[in-house]
C-alpha positions, 0 to 999 in steps of 0.5 A: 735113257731109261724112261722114269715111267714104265723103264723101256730104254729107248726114246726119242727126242722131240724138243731141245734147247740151251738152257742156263745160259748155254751151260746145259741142254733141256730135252723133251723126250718120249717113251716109244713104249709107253708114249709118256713125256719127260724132260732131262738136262744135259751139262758138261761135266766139269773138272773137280777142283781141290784147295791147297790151303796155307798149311799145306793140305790140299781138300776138295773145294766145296761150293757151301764152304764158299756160299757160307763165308760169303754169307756170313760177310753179308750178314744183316746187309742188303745183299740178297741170296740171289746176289750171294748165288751170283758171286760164287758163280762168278768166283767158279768160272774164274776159278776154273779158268784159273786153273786144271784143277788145284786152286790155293786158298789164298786165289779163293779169298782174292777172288772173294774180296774183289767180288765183295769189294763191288758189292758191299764195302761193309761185307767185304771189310768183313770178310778182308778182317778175317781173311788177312787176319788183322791183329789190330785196330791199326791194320783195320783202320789202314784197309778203310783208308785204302778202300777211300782211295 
């Protein structure tokens, strides 16, 4: 490791901790040169994931693609960013539980309806009329019954 202050490649360890739930490790270290303090985190290192939309092509996920169609079904409803950060979290960690590295589209927006379902049932009404395309007032009408079931 390279320290940020005088550049000397050699340090040693003096705290470390699990941080973010256990997903990454918090390091003090210190410059046996310049005896300057810094802190780095360590993470695993995850597989990339890619999409095969319905088309047929296949793109790489894009976590802001995700955050922004949940957002936007969230849109003008009690539904806080914090909250929106939490739902794509949880929609990551299924997904890579799902899968070695291709997802469909077709999960991604299950996932996202079942997530939006427990939320905020006007969000995920939002977010299903776009996703199942409805054509019509029948088909909207149709998914409000099922949801009071």
């Amino acid at each position: 490791m390279k320290c940020p202050f005088c550049g000397h490649e050699e340090d040693k360890v003096v705290d470390s901790r699990s941080v973010k739930d256990g997903r990454a490790v918090r390091r003090r270290r210190e410059c046996l040169e310049c005896k300057e303090r810094y802190t780095t985190y360590e993470y695993i290192e995850k597989v990339s994931l890619t999409v095969a939309k319905s088309d047929g092509r296949v793109e790489p996920y894009e976590r802001a693609k995700l955050q922004s169609g949940i957002r936007v079904a969230c849109k003008k409803r009690p539904v806080e960013t914090k909250k929106i950060e939490a739902i794509v979290d949880e929609i990551e960690k299924q997904l890579h539980a799902l899968s070695r590295g291709e997802v469909s589209s077709q999960q991604i927006g299950e996932l996202v309806m079942e997530q939006l379902r427990i939320t905020d049932d006007v969000a995920y009404v939002r977010f299903a009329s776009v996703y199942r395309k409805f054509q019509d007032k029948t088909e909207f009408v149709a998914e409000l019954k099922r949801m009071l079931e």
